[in-house]
N, C-alpha and C positions, 0 to 999 in steps of 0.2 A: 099609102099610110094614112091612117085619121087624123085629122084635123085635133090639136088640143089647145086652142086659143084660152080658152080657161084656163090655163095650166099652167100659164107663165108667170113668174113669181112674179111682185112689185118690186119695181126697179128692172127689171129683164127685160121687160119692152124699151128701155128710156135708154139702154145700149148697144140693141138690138137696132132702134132707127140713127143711133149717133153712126154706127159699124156700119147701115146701110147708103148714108150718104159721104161714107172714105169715098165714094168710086162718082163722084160728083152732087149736083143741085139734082132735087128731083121734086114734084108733087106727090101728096100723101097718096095716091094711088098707086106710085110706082115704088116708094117707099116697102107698103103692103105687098106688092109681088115680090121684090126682092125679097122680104123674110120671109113670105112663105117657099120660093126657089131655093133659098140659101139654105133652110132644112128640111130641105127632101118632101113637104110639102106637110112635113110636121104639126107646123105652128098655121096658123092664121089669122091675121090684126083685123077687127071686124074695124068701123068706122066711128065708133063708140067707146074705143080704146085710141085709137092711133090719133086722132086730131087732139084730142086731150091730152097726148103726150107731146104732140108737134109743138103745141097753144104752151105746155108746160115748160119744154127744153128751149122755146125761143125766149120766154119769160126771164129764163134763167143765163139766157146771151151764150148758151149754148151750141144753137141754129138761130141762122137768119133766115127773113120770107122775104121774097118779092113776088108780084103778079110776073108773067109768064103765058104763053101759049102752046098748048102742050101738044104731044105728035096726030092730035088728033083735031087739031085748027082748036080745041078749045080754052077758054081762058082759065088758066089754074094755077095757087099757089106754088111756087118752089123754093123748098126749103134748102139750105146749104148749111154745113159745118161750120163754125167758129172756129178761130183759131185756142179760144177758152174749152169750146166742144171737144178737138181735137186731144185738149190738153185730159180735161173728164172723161176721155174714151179710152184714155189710158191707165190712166186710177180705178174707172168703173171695171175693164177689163182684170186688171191685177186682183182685185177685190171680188169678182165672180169665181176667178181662177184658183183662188184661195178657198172660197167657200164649196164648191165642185171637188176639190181635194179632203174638204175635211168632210164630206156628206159620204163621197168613194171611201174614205178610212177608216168611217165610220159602219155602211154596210160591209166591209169586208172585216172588219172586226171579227175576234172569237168571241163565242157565246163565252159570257160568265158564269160558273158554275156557282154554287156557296157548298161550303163544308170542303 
């Protein structure tokens, strides 16, 4: 499937990495594989998206950093969820959920006719 890393709305990435570290602490490169694994190989986080969101949702005490040694002996940030994260991964979720329903209700819509 192609790649549409352009495609993801704003705010879609900032739920996409909180959802990607439920499953523990990870560096922004594992982050990046997980969303690209987790949609079929859909999406793709380039490095010019994704640390800007890391830099953003830790700002926001959403994720914490610490250094780290990653499975490749090298030294790499890893990011983890908040428990504030955890809390906004549930709002941001509800709130996508919502919006994906009204977009579906809206293409399945009848055409309006007039007269």
């Amino acid at each position: 499937m192609a790649h549409a890393s352009h495609d993801i709305l704003r705010g879609t990435l900032d739920l996409l990495v909180l959802k990607a570290l439920t499953w523990g602490p990870s560096h922004g490169y594992g982050v990046a594989q997980w969303i690209e694994h987790a949609t079929g190989d859909a999406l793709a986080v380039g490095e010019g998206s994704l640390y800007p969101a890391l830099h953003r949702l830790e700002e926001r005490g959403w994720v914490s950093a610490s250094w780290g040694t990653s499975e490749n002996n090298r030294r790499a940030k890893y990011y983890a969820l908040t428990e504030r994260g955890r809390v906004q991964l549930t709002v941001e979720t509800d709130n996508w959920r919502r919006y994906a329903a009204a977009v579906f209700a809206a293409l399945d819509a009848p055409v309006l006719r007039e007269g």
